[in-house]
PDB file of the backbone (N, CA, C, O) and the ligand in Angstrom, with CONECT records:
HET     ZN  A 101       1
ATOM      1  N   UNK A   1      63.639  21.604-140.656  1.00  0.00           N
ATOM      2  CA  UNK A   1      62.583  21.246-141.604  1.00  0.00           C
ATOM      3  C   UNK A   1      61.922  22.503-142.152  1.00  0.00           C
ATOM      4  O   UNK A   1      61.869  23.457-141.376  1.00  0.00           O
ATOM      5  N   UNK A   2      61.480  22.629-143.206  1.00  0.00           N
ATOM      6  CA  UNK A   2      61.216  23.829-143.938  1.00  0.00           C
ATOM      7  C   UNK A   2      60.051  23.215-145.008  1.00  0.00           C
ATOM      8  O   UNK A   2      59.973  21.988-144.938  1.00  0.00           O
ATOM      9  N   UNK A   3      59.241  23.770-145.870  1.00  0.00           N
ATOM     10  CA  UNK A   3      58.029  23.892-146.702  1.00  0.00           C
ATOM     11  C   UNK A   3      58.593  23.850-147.658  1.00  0.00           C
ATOM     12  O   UNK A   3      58.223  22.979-148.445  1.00  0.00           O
ATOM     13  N   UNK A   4      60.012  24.947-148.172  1.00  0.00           N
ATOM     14  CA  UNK A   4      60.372  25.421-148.871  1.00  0.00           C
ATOM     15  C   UNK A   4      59.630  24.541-150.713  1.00  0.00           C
ATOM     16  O   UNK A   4      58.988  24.864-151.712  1.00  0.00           O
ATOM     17  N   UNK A   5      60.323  23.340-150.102  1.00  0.00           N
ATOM     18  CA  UNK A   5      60.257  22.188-151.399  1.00  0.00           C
ATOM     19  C   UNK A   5      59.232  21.309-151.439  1.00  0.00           C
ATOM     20  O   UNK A   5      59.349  20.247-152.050  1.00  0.00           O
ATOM     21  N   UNK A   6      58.030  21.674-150.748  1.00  0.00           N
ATOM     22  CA  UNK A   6      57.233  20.940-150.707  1.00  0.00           C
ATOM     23  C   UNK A   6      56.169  20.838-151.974  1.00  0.00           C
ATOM     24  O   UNK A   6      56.166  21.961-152.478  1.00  0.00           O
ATOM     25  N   UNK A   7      55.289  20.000-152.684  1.00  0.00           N
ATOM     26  CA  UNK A   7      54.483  20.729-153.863  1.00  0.00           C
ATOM     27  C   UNK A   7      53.054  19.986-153.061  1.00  0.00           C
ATOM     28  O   UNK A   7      52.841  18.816-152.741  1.00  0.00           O
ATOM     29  N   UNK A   8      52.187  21.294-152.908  1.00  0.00           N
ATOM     30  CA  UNK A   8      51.173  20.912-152.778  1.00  0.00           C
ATOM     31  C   UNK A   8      49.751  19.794-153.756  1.00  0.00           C
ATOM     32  O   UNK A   8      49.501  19.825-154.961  1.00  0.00           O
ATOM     33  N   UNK A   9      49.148  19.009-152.767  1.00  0.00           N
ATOM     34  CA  UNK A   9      48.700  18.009-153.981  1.00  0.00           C
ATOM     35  C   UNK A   9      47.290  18.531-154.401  1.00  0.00           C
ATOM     36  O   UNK A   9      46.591  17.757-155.054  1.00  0.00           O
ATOM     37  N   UNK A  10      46.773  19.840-154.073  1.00  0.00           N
ATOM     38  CA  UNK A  10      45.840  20.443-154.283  1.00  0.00           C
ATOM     39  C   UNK A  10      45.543  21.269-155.331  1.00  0.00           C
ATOM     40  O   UNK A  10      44.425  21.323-155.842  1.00  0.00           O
ATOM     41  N   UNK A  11      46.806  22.131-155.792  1.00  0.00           N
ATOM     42  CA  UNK A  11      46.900  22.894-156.569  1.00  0.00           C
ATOM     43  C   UNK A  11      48.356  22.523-157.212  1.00  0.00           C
ATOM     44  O   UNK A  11      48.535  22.914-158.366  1.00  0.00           O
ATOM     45  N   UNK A  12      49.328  21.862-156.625  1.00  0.00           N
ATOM     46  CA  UNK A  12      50.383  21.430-157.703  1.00  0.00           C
ATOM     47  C   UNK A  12      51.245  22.328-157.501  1.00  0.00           C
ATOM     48  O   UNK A  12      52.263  22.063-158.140  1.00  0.00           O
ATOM     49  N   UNK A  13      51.396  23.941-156.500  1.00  0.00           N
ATOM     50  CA  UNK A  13      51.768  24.332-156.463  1.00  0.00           C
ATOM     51  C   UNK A  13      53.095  24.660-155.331  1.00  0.00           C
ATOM     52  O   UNK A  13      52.749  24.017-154.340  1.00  0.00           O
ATOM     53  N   UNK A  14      54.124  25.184-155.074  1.00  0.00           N
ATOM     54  CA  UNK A  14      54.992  24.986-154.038  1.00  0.00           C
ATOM     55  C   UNK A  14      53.498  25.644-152.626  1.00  0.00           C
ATOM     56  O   UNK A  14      52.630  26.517-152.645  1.00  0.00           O
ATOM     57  N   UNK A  15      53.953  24.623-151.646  1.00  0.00           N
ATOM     58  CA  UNK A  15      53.439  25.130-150.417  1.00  0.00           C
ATOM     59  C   UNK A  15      53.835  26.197-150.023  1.00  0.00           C
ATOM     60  O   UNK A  15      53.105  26.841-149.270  1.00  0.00           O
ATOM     61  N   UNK A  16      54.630  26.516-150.264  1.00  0.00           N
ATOM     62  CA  UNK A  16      55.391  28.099-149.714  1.00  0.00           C
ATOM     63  C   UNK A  16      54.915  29.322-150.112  1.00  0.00           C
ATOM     64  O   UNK A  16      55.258  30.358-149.543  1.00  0.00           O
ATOM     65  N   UNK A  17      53.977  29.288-151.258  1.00  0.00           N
ATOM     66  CA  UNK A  17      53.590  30.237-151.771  1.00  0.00           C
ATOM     67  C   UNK A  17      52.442  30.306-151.600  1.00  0.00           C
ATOM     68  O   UNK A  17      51.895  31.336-151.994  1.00  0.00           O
ATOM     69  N   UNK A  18      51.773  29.455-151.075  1.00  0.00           N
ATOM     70  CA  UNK A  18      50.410  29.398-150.210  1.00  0.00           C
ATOM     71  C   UNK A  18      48.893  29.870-151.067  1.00  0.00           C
ATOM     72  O   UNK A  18      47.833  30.371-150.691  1.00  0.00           O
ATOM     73  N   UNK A  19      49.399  29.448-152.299  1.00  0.00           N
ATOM     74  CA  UNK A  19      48.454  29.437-153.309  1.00  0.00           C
ATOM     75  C   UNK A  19      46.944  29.238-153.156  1.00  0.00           C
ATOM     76  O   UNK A  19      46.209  29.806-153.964  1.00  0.00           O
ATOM     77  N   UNK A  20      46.282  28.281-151.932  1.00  0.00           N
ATOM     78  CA  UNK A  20      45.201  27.446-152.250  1.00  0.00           C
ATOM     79  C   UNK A  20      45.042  27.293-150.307  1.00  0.00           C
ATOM     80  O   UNK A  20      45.904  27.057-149.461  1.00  0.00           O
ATOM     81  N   UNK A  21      44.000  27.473-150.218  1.00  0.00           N
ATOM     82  CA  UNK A  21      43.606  26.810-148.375  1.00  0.00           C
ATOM     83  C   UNK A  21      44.498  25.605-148.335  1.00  0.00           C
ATOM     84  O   UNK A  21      45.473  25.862-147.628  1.00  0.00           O
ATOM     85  N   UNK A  22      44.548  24.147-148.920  1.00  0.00           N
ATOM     86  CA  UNK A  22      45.581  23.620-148.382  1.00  0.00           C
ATOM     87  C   UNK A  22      46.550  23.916-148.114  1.00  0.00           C
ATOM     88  O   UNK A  22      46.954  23.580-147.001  1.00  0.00           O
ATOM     89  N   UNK A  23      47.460  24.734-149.043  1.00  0.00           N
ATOM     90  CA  UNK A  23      48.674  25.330-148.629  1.00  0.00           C
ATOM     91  C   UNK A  23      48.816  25.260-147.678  1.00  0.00           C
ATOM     92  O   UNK A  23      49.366  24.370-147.028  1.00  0.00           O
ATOM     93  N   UNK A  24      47.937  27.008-147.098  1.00  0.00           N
ATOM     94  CA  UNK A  24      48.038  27.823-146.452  1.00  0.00           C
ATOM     95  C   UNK A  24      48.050  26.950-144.412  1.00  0.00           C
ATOM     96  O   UNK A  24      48.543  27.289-143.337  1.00  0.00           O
ATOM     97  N   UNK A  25      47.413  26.067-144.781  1.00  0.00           N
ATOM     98  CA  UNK A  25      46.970  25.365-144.184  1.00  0.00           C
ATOM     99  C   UNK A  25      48.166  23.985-143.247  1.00  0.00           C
ATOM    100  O   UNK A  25      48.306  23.584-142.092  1.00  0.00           O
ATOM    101  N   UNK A  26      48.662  23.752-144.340  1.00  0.00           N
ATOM    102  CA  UNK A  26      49.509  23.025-144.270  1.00  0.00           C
ATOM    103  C   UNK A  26      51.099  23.893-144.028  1.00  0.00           C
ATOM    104  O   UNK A  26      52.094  23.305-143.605  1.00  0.00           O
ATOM    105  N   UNK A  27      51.083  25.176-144.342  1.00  0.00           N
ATOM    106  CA  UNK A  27      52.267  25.916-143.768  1.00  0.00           C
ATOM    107  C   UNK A  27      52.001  26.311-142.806  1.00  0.00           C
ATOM    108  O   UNK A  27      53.098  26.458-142.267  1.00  0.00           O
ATOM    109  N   UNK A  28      50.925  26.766-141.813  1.00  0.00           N
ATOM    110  CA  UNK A  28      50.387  26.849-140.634  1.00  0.00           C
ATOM    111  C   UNK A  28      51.056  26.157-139.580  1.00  0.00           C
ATOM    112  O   UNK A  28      51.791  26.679-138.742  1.00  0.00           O
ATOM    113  N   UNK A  29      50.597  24.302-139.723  1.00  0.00           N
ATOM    114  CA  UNK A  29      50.896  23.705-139.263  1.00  0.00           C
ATOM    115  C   UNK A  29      52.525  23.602-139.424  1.00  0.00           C
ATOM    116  O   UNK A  29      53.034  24.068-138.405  1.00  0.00           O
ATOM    117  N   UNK A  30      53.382  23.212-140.230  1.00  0.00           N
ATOM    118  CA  UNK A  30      54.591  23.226-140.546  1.00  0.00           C
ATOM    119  C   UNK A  30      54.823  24.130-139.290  1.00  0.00           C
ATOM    120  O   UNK A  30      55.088  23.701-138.167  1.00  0.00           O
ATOM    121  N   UNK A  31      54.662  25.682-139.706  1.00  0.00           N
ATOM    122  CA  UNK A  31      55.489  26.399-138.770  1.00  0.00           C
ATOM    123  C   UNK A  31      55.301  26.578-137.218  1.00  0.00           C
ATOM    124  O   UNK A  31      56.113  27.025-136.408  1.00  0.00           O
ATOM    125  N   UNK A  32      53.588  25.960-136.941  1.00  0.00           N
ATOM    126  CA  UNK A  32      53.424  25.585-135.885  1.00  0.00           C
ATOM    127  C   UNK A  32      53.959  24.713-135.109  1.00  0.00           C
ATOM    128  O   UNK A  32      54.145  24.935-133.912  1.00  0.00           O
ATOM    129  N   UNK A  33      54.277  23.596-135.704  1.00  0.00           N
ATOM    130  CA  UNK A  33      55.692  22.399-135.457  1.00  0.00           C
ATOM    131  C   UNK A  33      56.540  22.890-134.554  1.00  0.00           C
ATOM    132  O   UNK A  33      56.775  22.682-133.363  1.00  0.00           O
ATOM    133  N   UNK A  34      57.079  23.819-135.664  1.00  0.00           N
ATOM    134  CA  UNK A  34      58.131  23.642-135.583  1.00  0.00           C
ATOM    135  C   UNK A  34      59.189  24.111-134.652  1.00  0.00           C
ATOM    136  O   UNK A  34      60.370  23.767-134.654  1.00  0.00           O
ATOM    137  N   UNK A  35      58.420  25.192-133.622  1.00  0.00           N
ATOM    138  CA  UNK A  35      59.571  25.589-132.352  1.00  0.00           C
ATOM    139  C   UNK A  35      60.114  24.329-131.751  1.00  0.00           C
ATOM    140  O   UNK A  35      61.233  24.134-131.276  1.00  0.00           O
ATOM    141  N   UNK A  36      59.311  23.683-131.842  1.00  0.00           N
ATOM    142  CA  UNK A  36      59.656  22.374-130.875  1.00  0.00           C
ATOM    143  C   UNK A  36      60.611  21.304-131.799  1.00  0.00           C
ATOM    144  O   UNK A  36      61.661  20.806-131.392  1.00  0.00           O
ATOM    145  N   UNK A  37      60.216  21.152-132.667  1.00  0.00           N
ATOM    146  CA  UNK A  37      61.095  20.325-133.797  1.00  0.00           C
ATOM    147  C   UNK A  37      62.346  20.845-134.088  1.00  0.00           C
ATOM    148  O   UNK A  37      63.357  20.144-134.133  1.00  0.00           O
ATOM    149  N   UNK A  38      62.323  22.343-134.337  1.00  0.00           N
ATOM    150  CA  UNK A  38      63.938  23.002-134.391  1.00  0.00           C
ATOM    151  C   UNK A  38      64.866  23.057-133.205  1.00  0.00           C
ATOM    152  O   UNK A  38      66.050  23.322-133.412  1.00  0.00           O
ATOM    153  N   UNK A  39      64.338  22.779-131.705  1.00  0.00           N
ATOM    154  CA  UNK A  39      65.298  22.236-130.760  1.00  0.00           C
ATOM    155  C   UNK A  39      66.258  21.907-131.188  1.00  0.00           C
ATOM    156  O   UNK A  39      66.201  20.987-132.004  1.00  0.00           O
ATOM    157  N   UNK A  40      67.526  22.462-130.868  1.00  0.00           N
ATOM    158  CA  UNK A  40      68.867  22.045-131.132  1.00  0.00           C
ATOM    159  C   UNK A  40      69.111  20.600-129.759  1.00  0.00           C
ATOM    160  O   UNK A  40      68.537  20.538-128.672  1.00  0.00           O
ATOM    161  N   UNK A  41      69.995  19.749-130.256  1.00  0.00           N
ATOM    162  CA  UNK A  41      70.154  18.685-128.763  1.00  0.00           C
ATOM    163  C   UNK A  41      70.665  19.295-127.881  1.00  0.00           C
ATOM    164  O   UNK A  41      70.429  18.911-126.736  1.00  0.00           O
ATOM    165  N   UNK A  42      71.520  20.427-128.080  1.00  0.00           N
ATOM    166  CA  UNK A  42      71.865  21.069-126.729  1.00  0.00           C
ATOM    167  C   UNK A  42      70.747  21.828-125.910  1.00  0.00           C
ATOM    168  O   UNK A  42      70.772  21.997-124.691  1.00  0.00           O
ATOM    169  N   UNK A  43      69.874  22.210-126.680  1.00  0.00           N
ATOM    170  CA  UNK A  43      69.010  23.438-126.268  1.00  0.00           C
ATOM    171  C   UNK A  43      67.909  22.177-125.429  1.00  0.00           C
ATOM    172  O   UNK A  43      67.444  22.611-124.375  1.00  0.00           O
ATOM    173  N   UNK A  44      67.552  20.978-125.727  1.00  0.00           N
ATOM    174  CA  UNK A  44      66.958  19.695-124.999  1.00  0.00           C
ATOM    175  C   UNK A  44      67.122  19.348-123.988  1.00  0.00           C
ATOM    176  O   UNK A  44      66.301  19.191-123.084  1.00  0.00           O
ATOM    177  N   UNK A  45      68.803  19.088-124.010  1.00  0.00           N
ATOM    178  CA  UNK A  45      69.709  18.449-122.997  1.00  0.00           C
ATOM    179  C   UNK A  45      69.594  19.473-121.603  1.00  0.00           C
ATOM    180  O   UNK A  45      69.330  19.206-120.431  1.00  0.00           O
ATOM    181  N   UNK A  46      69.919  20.772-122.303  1.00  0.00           N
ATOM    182  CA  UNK A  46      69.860  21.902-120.924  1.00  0.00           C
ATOM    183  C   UNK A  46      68.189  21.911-120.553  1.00  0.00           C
ATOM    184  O   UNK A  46      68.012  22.099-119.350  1.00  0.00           O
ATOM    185  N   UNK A  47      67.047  21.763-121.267  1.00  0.00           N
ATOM    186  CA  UNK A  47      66.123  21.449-120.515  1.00  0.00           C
ATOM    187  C   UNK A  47      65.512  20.251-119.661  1.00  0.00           C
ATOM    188  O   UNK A  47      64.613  20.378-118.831  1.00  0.00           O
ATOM    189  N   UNK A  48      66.150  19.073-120.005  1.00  0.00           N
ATOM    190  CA  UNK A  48      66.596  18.315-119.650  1.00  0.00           C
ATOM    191  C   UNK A  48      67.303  18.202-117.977  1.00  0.00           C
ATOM    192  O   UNK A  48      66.951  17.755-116.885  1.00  0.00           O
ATOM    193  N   UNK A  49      67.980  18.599-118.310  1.00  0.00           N
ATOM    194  CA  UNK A  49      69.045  19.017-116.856  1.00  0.00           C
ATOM    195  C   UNK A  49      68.219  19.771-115.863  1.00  0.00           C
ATOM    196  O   UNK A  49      67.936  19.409-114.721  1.00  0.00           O
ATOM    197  N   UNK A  50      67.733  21.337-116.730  1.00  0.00           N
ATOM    198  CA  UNK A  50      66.801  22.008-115.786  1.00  0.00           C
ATOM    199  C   UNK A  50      65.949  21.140-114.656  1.00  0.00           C
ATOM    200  O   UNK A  50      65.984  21.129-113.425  1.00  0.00           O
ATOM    201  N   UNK A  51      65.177  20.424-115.633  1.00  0.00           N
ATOM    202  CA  UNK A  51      63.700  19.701-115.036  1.00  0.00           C
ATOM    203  C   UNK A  51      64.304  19.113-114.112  1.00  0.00           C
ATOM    204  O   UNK A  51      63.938  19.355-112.962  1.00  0.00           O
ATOM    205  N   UNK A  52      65.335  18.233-114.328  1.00  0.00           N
ATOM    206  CA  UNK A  52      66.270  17.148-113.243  1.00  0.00           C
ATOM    207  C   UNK A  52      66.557  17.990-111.777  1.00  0.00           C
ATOM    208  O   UNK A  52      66.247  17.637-110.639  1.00  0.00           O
ATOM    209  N   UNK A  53      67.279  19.263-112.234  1.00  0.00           N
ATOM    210  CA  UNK A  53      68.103  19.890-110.833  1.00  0.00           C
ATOM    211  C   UNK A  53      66.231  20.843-110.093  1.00  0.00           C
ATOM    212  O   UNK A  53      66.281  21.396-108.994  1.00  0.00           O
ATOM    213  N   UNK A  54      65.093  20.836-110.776  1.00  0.00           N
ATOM    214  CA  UNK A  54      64.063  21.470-110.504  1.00  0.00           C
ATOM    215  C   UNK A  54      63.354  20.119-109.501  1.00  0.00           C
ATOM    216  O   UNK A  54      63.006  20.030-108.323  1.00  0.00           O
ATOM    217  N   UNK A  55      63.373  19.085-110.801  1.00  0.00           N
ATOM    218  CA  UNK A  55      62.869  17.587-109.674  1.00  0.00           C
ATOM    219  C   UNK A  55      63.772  17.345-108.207  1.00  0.00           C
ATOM    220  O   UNK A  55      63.323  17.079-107.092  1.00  0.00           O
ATOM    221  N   UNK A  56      65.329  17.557-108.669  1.00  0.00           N
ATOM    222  CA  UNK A  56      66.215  16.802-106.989  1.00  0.00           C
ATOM    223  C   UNK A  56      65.914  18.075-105.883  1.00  0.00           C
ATOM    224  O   UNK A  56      65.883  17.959-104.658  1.00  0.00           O
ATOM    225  N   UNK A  57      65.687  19.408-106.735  1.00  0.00           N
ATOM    226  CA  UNK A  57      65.508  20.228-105.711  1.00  0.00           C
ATOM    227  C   UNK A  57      64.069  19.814-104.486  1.00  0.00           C
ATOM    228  O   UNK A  57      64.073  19.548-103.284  1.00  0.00           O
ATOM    229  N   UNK A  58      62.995  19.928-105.485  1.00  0.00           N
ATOM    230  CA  UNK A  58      61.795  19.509-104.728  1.00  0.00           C
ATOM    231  C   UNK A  58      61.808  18.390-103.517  1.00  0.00           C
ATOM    232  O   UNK A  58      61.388  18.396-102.360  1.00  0.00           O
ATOM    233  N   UNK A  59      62.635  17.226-104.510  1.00  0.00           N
ATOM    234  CA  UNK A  59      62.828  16.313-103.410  1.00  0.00           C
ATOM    235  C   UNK A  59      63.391  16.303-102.383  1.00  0.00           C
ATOM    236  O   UNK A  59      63.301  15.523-101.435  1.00  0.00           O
ATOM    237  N   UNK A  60      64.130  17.372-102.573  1.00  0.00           N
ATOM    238  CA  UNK A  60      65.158  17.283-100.942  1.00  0.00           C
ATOM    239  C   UNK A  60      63.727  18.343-100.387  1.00  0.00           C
ATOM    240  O   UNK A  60      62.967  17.833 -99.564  1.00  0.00           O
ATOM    241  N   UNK A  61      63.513  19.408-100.750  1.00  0.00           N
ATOM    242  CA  UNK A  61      62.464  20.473 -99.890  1.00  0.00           C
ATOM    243  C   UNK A  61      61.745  19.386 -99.162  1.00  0.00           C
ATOM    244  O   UNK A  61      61.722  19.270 -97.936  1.00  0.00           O
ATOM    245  N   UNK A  62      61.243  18.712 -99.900  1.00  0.00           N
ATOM    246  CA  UNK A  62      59.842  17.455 -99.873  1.00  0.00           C
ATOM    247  C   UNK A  62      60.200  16.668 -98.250  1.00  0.00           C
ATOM    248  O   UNK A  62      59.384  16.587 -97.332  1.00  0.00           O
ATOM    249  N   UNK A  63      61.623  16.148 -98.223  1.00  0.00           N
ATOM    250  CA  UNK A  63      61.897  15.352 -97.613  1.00  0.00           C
ATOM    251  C   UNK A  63      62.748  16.490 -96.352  1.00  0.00           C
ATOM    252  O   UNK A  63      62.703  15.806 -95.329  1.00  0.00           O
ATOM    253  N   UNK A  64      63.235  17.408 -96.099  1.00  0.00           N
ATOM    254  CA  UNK A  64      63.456  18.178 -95.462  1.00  0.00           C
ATOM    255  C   UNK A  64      62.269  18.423 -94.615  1.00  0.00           C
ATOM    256  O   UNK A  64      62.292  19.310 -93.762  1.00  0.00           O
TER     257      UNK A  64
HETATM  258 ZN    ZN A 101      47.830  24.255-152.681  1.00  0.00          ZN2+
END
């Protein structure tokens, strides 16, 4: 997801060019998003897995 094409409804202008506090404002957020939104499914899945083999670990410590 990207700004690129976005037109701001403040100034009419592309968001990307950050013309006006909304813009600026609204590309903020966008790129604040977005580490988490650009997750690839693999890059998920392996955290995913992590948390799992981090949870069965505990549980055996737990129950050991
Ligand atoms: Zn604007």
């Amino acid at each position: 997801m990207t700004c690129d094409r976005l037109v701001c409804a403040n100034c009419a202008g592309p968001v990307s060019e950050g013309r006006c506090p909304v813009c600026r404002a609204h590309r903020e957020r966008v790129h604040r998003e977005s580490p988490l939104g650009g997750l690839s499914p693999a890059t998920l899945f392996t955290l995913v897995l992590a948390l799992l083999a981090v949870a069965f670990l505990a549980q055996r410590v737990a129950v050991a």
